[in-house]
LUMVOLUM-402867 format. One record per residue (C-alpha): x, y, z. Coordinates in Angstrom, 2 decimals. Example, Ala and Ser with C-alpha at 12.3 -4.5 7.8 and 13.67 -1.06 7.14 Angstrom:
2
[[12.30; -4.50; 7.80]]
[[13.67; -1.06; 7.14]]
***
This chain:
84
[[5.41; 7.15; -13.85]]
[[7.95; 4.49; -15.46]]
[[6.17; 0.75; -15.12]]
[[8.04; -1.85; -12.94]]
[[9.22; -3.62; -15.92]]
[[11.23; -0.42; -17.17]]
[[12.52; 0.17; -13.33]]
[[13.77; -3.43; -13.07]]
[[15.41; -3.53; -16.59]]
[[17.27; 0.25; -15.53]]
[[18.63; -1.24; -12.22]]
[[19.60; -4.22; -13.95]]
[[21.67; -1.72; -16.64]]
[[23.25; 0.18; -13.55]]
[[24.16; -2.62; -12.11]]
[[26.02; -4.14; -15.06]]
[[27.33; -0.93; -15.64]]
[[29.06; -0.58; -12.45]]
[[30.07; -3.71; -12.24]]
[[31.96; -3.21; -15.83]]
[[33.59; 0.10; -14.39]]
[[34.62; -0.84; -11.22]]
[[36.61; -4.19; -13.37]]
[[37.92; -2.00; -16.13]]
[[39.21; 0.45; -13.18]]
[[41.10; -2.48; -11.75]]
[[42.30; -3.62; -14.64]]
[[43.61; -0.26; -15.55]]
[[45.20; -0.18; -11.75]]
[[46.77; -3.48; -12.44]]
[[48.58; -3.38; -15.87]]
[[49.33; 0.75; -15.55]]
[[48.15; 0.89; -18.52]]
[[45.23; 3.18; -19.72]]
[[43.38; 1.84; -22.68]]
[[42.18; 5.55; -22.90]]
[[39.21; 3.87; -25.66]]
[[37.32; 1.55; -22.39]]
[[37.79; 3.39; -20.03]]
[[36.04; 6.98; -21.84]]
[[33.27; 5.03; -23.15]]
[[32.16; 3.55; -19.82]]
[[32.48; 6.92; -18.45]]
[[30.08; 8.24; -21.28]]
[[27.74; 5.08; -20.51]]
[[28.12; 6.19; -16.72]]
[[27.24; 9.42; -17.80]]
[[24.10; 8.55; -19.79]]
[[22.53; 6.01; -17.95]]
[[23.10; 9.27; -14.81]]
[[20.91; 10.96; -17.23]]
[[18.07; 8.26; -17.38]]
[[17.97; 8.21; -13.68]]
[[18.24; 11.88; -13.14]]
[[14.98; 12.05; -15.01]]
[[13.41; 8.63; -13.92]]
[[13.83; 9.85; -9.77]]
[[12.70; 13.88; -11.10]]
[[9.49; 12.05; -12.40]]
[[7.88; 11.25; -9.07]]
[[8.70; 7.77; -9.18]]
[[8.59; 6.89; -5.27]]
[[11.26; 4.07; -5.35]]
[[13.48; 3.98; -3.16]]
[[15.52; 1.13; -5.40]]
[[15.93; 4.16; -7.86]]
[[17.25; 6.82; -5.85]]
[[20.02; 4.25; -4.58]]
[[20.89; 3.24; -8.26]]
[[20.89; 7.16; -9.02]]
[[23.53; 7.60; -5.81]]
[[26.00; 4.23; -6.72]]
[[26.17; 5.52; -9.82]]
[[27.12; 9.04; -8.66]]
[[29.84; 7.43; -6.76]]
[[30.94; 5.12; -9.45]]
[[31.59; 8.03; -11.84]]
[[33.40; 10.09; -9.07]]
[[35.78; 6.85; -9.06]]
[[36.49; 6.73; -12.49]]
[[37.08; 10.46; -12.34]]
[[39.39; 10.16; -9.88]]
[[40.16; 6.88; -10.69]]
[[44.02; 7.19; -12.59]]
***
């Protein structure tokens, strides 16, 4: 079981994370413009932090913070797939 510190400090990162996404997927929106470089990374970051959930939910932790975090950022990444 992950301590409350480490849960706190991994919503806190998803959080950010989307937030960042969501922005740079606007911004791309706005200026028509892919800046192909942004936009792949926070995909990868999407991607990995998905990965750190994935395992943190599989490992019994009974939060129900965790499994939300684990679903936004499901959704997030099928936005920035779809996204352009």
């Amino acid at each position: 079981m992950a301590s409350e510190d480490y849960i706190e400090e991994c919503l806190y990162r998803v959080q950010n994370l989307i937030d960042r996404a969501l922005t740079e997927l606007m911004e791309v929106k706005m200026i028509r413009e892919n800046d192909p470089t942004e936009y792949a990374f926070i995909q990868k970051e999407l991607g990995d932090l998905q990965g750190e959930f994935d395992q943190l939910v599989g490992d019994k932790n009974n939060d129900p913070r965790l499994e939300e975090a684990q679903k936004r950022l499901n959704e997030v990444r099928e936005i920035m797939t779809r996204g352009i």
